[in-house]
PDB file of the backbone (N, CA, C, O) and the ligand in Angstrom, with CONECT records:
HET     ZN  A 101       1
ATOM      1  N   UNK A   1      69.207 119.416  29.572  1.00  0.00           N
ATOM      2  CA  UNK A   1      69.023 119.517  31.026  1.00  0.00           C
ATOM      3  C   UNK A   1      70.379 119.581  31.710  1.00  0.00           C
ATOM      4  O   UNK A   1      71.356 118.864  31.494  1.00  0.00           O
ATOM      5  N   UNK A   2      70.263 120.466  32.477  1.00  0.00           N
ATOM      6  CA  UNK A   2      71.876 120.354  33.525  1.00  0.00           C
ATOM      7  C   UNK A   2      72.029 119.507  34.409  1.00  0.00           C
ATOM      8  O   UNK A   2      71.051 118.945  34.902  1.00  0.00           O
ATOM      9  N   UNK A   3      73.050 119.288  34.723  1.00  0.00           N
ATOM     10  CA  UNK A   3      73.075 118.166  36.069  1.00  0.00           C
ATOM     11  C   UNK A   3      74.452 119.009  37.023  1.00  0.00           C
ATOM     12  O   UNK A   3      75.079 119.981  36.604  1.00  0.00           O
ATOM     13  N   UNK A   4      74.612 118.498  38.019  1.00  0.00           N
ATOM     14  CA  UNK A   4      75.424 118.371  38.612  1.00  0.00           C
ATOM     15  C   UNK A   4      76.750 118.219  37.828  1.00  0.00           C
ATOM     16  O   UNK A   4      77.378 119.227  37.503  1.00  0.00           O
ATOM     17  N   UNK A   5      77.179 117.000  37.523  1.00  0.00           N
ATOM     18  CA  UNK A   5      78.081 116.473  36.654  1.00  0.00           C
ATOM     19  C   UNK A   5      78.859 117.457  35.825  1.00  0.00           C
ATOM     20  O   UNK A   5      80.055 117.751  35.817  1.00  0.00           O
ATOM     21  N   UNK A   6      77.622 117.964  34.992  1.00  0.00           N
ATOM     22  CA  UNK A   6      78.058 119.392  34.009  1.00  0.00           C
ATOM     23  C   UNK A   6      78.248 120.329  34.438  1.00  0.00           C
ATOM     24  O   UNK A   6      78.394 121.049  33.450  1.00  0.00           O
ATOM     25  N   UNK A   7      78.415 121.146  35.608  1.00  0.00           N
ATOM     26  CA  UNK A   7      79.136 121.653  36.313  1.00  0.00           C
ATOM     27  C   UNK A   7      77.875 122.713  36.243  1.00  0.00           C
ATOM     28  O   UNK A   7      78.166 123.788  35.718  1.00  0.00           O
ATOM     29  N   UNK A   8      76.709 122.586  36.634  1.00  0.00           N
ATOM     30  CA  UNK A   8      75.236 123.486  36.974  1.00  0.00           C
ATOM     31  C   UNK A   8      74.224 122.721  37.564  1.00  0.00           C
ATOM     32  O   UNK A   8      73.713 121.663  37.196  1.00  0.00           O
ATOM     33  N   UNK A   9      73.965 123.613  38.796  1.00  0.00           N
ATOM     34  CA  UNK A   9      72.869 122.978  39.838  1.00  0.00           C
ATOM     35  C   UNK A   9      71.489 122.414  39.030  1.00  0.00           C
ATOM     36  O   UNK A   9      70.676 122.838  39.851  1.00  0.00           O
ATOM     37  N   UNK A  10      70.958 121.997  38.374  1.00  0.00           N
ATOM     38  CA  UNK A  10      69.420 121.775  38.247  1.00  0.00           C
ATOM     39  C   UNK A  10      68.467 122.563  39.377  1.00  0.00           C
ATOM     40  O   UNK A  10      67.599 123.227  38.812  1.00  0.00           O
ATOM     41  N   UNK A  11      68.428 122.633  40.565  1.00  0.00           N
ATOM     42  CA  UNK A  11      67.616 122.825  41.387  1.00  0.00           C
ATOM     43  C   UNK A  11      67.908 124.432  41.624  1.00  0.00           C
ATOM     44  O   UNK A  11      66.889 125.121  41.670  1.00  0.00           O
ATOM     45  N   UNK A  12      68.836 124.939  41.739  1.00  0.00           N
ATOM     46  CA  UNK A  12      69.323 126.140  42.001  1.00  0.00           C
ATOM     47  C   UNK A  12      70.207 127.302  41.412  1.00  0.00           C
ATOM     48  O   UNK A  12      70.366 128.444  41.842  1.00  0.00           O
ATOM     49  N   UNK A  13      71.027 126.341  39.693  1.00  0.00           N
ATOM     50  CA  UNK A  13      71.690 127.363  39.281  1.00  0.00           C
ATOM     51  C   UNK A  13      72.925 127.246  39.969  1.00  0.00           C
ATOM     52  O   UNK A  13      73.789 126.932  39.149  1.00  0.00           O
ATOM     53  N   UNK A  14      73.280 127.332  40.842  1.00  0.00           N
ATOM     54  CA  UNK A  14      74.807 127.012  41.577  1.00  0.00           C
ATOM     55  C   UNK A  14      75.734 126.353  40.279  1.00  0.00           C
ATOM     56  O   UNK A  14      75.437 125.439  39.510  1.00  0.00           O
ATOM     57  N   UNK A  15      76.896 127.140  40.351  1.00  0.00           N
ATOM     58  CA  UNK A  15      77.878 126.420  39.866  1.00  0.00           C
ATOM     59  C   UNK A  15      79.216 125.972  40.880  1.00  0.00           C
ATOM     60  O   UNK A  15      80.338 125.699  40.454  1.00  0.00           O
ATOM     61  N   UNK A  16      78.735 125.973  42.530  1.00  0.00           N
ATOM     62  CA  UNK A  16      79.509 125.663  43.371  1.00  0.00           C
ATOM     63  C   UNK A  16      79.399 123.666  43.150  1.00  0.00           C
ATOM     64  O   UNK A  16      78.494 123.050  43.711  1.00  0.00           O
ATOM     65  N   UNK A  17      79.989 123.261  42.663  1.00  0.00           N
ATOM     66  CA  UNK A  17      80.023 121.764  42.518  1.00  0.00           C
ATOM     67  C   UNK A  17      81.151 121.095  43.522  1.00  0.00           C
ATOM     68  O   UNK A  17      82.277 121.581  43.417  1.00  0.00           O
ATOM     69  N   UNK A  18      81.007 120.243  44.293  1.00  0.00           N
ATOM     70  CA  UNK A  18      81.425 119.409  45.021  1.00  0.00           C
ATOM     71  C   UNK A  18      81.328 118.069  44.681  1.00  0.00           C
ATOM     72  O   UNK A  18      80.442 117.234  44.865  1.00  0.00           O
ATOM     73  N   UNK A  19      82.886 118.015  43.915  1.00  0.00           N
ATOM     74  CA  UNK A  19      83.178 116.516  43.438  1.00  0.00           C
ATOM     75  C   UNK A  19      84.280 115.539  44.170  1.00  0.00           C
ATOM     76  O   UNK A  19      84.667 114.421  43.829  1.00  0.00           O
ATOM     77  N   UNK A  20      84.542 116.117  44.970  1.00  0.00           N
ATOM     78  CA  UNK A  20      85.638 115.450  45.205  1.00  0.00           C
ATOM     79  C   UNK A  20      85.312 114.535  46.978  1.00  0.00           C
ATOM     80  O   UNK A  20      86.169 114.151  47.773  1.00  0.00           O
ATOM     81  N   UNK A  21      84.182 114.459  47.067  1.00  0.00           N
ATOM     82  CA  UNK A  21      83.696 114.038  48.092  1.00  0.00           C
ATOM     83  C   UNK A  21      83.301 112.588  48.622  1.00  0.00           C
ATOM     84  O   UNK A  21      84.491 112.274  48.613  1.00  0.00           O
ATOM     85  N   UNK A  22      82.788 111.633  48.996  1.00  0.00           N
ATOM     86  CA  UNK A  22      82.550 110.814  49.133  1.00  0.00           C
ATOM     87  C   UNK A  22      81.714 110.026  49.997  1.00  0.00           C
ATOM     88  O   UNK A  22      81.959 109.989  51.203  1.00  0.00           O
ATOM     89  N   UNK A  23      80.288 109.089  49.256  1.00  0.00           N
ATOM     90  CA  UNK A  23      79.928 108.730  50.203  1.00  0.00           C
ATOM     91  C   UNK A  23      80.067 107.444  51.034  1.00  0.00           C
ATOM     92  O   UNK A  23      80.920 106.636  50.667  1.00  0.00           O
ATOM     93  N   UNK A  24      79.222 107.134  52.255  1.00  0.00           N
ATOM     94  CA  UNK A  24      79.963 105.969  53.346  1.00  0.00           C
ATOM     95  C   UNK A  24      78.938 106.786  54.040  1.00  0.00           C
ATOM     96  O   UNK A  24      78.483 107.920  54.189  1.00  0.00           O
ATOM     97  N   UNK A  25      78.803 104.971  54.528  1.00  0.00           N
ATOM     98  CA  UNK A  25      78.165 104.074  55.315  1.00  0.00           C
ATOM     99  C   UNK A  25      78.984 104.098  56.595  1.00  0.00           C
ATOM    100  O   UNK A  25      80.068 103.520  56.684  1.00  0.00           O
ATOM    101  N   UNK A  26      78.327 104.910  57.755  1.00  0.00           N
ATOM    102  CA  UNK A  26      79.178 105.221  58.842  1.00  0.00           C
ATOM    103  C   UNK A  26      78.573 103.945  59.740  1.00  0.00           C
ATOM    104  O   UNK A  26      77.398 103.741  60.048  1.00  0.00           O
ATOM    105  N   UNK A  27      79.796 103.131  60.068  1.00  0.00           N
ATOM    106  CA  UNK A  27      79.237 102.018  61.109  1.00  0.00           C
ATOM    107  C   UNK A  27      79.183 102.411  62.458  1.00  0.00           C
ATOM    108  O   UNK A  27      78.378 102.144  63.350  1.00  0.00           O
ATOM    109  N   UNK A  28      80.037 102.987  62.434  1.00  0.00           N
ATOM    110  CA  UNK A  28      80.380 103.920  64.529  1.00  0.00           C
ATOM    111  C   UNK A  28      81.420 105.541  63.717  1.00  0.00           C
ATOM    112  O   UNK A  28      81.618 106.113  62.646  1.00  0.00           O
ATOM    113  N   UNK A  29      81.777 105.596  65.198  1.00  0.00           N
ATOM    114  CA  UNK A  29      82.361 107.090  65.249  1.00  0.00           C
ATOM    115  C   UNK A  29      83.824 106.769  64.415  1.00  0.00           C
ATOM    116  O   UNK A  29      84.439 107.814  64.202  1.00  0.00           O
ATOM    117  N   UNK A  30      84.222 106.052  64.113  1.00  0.00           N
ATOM    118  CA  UNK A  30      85.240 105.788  63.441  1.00  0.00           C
ATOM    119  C   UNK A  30      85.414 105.151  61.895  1.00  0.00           C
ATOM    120  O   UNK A  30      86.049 105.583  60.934  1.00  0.00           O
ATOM    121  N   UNK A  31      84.740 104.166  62.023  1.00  0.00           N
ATOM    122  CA  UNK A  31      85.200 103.267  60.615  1.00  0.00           C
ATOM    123  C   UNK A  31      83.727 103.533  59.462  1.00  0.00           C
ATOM    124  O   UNK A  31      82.557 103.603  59.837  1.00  0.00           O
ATOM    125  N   UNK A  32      84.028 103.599  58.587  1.00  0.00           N
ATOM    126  CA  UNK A  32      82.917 104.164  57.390  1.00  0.00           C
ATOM    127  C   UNK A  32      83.289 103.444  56.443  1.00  0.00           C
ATOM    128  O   UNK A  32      84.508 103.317  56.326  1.00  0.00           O
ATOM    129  N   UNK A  33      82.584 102.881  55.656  1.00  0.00           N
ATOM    130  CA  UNK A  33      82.901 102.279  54.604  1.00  0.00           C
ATOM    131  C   UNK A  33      82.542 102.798  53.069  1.00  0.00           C
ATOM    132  O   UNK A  33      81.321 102.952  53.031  1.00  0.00           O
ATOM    133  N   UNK A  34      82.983 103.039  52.125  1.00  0.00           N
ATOM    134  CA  UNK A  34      82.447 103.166  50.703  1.00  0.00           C
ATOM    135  C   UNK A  34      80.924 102.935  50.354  1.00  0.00           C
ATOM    136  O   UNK A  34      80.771 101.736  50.122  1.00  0.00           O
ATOM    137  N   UNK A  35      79.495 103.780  50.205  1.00  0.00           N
ATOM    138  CA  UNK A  35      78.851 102.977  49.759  1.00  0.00           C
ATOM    139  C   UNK A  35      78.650 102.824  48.365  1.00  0.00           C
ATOM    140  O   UNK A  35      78.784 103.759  47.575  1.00  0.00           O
ATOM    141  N   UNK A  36      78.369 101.808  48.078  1.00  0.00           N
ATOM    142  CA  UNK A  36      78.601 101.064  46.724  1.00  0.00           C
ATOM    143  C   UNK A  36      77.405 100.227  46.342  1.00  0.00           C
ATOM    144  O   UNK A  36      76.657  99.860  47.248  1.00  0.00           O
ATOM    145  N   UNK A  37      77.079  99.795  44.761  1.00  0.00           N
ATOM    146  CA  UNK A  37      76.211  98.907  44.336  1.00  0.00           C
ATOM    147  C   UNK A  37      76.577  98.090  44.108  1.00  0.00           C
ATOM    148  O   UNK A  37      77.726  98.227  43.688  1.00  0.00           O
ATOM    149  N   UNK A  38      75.909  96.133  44.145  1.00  0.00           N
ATOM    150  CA  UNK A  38      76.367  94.911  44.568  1.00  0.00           C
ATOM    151  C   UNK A  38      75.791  94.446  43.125  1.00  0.00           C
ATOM    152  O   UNK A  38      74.713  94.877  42.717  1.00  0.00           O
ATOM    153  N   UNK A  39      76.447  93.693  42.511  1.00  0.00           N
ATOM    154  CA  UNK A  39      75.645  92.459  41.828  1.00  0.00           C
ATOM    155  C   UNK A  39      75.754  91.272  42.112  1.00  0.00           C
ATOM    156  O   UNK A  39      76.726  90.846  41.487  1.00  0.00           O
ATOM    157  N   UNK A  40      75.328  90.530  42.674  1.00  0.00           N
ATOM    158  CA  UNK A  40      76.121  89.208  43.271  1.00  0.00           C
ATOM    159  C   UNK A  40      76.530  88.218  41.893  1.00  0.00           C
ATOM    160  O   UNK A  40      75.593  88.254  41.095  1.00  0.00           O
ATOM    161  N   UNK A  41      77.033  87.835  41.677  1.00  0.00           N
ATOM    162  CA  UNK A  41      77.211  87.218  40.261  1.00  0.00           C
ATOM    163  C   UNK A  41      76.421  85.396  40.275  1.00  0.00           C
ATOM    164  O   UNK A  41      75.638  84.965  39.429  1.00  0.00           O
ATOM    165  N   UNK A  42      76.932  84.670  41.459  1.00  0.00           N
ATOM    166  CA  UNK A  42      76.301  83.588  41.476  1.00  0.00           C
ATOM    167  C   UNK A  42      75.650  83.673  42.856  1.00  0.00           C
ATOM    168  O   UNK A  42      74.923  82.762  43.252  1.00  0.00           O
ATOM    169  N   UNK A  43      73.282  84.234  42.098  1.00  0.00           N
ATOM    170  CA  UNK A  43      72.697  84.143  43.373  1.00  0.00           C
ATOM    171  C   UNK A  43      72.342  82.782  43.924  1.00  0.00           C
ATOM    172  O   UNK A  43      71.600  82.806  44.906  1.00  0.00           O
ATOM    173  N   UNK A  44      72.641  81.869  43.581  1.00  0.00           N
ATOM    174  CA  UNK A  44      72.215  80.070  43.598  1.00  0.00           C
ATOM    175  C   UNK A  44      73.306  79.827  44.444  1.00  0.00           C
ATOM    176  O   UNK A  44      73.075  78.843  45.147  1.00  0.00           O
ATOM    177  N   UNK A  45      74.256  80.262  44.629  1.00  0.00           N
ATOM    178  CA  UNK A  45      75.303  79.674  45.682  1.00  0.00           C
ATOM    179  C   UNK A  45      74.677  79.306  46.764  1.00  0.00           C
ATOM    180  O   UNK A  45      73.468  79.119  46.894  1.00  0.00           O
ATOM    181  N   UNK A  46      75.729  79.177  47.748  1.00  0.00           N
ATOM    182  CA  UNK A  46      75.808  79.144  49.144  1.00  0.00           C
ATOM    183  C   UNK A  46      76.744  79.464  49.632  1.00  0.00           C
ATOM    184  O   UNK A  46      76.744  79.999  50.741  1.00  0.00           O
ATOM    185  N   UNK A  47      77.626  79.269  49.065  1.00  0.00           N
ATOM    186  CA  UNK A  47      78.965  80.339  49.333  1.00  0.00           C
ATOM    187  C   UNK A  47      79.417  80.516  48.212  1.00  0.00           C
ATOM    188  O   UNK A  47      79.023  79.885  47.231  1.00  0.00           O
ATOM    189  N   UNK A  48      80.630  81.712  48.174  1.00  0.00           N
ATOM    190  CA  UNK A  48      81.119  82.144  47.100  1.00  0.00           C
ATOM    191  C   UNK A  48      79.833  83.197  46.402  1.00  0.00           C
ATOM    192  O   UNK A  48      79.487  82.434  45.500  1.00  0.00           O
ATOM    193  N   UNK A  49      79.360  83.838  46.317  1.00  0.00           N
ATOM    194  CA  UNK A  49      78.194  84.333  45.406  1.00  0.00           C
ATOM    195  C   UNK A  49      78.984  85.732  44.941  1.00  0.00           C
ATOM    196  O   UNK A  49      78.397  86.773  44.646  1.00  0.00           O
ATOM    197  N   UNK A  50      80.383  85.553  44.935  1.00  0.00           N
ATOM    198  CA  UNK A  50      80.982  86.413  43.969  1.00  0.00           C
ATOM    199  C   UNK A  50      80.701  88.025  44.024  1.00  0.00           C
ATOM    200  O   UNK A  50      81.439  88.804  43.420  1.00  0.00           O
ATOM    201  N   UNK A  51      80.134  88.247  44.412  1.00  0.00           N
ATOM    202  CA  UNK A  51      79.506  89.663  44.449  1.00  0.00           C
ATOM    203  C   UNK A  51      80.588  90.673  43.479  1.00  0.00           C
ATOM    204  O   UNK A  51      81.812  90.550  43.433  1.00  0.00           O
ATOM    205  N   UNK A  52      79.857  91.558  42.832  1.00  0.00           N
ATOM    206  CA  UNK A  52      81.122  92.496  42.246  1.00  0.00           C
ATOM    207  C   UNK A  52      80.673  93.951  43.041  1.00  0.00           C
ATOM    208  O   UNK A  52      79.443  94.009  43.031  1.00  0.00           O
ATOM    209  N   UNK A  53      81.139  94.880  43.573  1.00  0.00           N
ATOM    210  CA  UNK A  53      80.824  96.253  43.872  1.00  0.00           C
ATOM    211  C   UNK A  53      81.224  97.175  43.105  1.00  0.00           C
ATOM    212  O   UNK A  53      82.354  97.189  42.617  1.00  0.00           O
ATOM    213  N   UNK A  54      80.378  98.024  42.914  1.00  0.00           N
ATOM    214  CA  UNK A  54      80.637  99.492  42.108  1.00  0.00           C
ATOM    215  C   UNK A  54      80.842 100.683  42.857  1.00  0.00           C
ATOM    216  O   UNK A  54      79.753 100.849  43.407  1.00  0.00           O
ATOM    217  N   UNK A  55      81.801 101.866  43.302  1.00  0.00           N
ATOM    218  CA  UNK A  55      81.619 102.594  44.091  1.00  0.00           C
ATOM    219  C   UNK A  55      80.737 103.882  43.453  1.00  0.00           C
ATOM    220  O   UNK A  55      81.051 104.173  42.299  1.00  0.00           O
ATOM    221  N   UNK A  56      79.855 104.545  43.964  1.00  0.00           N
ATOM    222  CA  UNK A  56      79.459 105.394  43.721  1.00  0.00           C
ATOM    223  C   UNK A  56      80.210 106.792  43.868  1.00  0.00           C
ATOM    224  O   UNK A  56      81.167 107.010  44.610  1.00  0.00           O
ATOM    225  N   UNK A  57      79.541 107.758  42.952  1.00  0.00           N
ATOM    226  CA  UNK A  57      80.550 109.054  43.081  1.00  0.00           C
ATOM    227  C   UNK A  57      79.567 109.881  43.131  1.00  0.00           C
ATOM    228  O   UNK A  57      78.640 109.852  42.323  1.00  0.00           O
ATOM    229  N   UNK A  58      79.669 110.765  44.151  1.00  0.00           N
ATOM    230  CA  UNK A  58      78.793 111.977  44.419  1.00  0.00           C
ATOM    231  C   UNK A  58      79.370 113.254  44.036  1.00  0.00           C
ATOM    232  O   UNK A  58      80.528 113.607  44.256  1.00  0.00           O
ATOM    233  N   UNK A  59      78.309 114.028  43.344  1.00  0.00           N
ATOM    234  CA  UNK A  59      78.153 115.669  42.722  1.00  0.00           C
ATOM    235  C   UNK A  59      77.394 115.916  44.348  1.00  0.00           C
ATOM    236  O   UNK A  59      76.656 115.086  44.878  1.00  0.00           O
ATOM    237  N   UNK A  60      77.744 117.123  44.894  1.00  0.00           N
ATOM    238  CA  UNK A  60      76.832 117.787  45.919  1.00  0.00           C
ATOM    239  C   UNK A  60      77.215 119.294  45.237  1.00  0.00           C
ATOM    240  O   UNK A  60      78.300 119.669  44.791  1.00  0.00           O
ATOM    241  N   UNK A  61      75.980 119.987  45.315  1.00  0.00           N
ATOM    242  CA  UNK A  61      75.835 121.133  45.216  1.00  0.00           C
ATOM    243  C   UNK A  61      75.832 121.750  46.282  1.00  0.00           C
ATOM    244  O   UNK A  61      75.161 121.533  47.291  1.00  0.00           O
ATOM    245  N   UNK A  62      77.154 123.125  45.923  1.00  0.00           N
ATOM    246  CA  UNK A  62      77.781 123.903  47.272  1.00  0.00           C
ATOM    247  C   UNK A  62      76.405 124.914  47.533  1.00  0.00           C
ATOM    248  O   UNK A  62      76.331 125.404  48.660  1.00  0.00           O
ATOM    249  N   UNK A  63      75.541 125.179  46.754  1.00  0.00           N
ATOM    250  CA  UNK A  63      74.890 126.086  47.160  1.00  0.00           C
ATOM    251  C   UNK A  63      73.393 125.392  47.617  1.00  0.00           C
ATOM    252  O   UNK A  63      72.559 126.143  48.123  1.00  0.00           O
ATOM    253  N   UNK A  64      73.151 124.311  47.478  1.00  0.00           N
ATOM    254  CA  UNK A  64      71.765 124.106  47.885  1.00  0.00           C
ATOM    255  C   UNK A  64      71.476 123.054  48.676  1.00  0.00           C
ATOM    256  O   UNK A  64      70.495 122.842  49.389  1.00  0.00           O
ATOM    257  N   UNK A  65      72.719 122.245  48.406  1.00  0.00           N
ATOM    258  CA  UNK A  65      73.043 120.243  48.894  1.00  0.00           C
ATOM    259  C   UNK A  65      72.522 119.666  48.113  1.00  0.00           C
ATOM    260  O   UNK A  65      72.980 118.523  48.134  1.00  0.00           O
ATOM    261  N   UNK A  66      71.740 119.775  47.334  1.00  0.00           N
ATOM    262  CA  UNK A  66      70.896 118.808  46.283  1.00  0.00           C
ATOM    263  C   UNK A  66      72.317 117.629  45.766  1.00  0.00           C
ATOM    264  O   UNK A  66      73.460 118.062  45.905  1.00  0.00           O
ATOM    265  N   UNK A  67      72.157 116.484  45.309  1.00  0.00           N
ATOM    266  CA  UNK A  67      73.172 115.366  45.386  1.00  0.00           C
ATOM    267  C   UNK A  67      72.610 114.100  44.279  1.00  0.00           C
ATOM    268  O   UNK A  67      71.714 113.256  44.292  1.00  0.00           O
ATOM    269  N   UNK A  68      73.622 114.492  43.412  1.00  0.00           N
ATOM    270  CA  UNK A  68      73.727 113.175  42.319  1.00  0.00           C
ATOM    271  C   UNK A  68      74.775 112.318  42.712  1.00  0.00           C
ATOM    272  O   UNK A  68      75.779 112.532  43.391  1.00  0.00           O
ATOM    273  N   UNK A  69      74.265 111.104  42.043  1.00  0.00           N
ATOM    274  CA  UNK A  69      75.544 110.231  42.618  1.00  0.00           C
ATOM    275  C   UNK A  69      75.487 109.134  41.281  1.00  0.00           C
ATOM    276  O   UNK A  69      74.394 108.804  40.822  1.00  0.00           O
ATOM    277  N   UNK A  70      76.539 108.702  40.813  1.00  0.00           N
ATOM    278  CA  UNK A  70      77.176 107.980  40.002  1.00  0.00           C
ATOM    279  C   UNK A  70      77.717 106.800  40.011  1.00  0.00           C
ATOM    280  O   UNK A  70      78.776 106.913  40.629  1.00  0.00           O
ATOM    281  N   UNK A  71      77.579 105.796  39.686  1.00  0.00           N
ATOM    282  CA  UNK A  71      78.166 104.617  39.814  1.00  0.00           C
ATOM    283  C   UNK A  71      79.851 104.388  38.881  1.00  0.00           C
ATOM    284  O   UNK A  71      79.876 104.313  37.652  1.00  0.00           O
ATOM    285  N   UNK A  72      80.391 104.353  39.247  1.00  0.00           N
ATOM    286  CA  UNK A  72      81.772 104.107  38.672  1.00  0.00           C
ATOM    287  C   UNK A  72      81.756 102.915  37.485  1.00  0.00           C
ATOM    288  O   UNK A  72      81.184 101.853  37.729  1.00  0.00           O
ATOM    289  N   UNK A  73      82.361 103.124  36.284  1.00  0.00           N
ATOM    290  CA  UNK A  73      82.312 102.192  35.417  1.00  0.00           C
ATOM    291  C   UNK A  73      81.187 101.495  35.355  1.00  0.00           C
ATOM    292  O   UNK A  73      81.053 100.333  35.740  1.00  0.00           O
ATOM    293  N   UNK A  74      79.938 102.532  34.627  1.00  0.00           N
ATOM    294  CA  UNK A  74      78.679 101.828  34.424  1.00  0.00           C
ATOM    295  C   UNK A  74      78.573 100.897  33.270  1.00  0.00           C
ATOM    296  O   UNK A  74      77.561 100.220  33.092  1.00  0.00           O
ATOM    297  N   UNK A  75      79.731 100.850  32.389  1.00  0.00           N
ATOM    298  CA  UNK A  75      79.515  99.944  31.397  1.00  0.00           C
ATOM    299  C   UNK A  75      79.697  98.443  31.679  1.00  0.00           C
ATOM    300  O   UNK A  75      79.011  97.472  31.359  1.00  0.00           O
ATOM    301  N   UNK A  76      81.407  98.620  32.730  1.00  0.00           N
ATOM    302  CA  UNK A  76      81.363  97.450  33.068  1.00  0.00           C
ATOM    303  C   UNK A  76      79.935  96.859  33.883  1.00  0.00           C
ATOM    304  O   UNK A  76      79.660  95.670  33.726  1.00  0.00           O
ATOM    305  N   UNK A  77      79.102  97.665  34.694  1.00  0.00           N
ATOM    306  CA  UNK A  77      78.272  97.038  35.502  1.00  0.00           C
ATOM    307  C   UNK A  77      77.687  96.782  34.385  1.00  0.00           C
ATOM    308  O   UNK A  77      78.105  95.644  34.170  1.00  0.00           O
ATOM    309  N   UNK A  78      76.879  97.094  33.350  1.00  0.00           N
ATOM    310  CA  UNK A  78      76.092  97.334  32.685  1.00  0.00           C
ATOM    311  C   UNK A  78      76.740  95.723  31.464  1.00  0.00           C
ATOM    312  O   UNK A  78      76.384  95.578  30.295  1.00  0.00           O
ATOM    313  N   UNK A  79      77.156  95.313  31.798  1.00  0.00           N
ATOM    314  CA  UNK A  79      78.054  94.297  31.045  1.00  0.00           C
ATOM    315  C   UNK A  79      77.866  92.780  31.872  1.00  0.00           C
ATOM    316  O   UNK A  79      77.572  91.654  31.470  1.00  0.00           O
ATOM    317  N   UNK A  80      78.224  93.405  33.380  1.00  0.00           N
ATOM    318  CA  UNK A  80      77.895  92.112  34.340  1.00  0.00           C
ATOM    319  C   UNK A  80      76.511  92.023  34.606  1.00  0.00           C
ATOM    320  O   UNK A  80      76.302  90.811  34.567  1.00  0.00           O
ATOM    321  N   UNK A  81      75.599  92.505  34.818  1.00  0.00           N
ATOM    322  CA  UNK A  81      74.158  92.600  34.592  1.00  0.00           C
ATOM    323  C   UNK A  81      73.409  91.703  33.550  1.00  0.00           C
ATOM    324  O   UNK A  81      72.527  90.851  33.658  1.00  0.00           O
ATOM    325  N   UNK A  82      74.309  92.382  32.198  1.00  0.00           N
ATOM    326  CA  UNK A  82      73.432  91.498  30.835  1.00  0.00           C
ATOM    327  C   UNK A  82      74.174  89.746  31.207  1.00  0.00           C
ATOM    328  O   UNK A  82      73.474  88.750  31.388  1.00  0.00           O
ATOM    329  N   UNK A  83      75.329  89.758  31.236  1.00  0.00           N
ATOM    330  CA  UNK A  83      75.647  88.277  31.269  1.00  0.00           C
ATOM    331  C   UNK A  83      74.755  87.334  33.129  1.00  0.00           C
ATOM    332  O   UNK A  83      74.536  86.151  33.385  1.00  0.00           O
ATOM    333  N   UNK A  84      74.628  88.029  33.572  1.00  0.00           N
ATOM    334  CA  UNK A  84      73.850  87.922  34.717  1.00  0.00           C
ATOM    335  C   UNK A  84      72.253  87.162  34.065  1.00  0.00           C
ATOM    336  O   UNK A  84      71.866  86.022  34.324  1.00  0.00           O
ATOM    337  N   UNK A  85      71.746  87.890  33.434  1.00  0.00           N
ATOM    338  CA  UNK A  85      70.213  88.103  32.937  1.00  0.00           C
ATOM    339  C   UNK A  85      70.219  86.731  32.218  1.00  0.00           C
ATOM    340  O   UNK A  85      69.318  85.912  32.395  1.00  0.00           O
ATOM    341  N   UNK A  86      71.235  86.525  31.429  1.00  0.00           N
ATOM    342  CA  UNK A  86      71.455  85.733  30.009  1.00  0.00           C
ATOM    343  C   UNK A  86      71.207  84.407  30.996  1.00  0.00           C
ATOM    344  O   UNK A  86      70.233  83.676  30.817  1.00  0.00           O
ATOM    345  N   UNK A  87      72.299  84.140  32.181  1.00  0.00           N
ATOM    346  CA  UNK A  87      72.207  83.030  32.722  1.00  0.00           C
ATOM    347  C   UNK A  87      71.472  82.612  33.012  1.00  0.00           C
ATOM    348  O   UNK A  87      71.203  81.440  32.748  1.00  0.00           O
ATOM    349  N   UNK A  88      70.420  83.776  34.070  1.00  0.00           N
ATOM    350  CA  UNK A  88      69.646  82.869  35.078  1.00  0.00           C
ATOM    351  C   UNK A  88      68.416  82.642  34.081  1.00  0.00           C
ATOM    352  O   UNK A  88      67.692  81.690  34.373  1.00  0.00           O
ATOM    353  N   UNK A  89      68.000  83.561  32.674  1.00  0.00           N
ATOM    354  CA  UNK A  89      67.207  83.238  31.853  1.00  0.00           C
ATOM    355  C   UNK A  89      66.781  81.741  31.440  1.00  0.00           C
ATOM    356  O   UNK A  89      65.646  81.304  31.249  1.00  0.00           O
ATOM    357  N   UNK A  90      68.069  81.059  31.356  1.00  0.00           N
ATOM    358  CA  UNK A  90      68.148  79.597  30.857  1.00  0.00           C
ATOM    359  C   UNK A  90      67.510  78.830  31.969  1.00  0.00           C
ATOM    360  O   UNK A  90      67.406  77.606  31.895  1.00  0.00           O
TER     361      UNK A  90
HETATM  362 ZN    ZN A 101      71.755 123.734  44.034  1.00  0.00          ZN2+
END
């Protein structure tokens, strides 16, 4: 299967790929922030709950807009997750 990523539209065939883009969370006409995925590391807090963020990375296709998006260093998330699971298991 093609994706975005691999440099072919799925939806359309386009090999116009748009990687270098970024998405955000527009608060007003000015300030935008990264959006990103959260794991909070300690949800039992009350303060401190550690949170880790992942930024996401967007594929947009130049010819159709269709839009994959990627999480940055899924292993590490994929690492804080399992030790996440392990804990609150106990
Ligand atoms: Zn397309």
């Amino acid at each position: 299967m093609s994706s975005l990523k691999d440099g072919e539209c799925p939806k359309c065939g386009s090999s116009k790929i748009i990687d270098n883009a970024q998405l955000a969370d527009k608060h007003d006409n000015i300030h935008a922030s990264d959006t990103a995925v959260r794991l909070v590391t300690r949800p039992n807090a009350i303060f401190f709950k550690d949170p880790i963020e992942f930024r996401l990375q967007p594929y947009i296709c130049g010819g159709c807009g269709y839009l994959e998006s990627y999480v940055e260093k899924p292993d590490r998330l994929a690492a804080h997750s399992r030790k996440l699971k392990e804990a609150t298991d106990q």
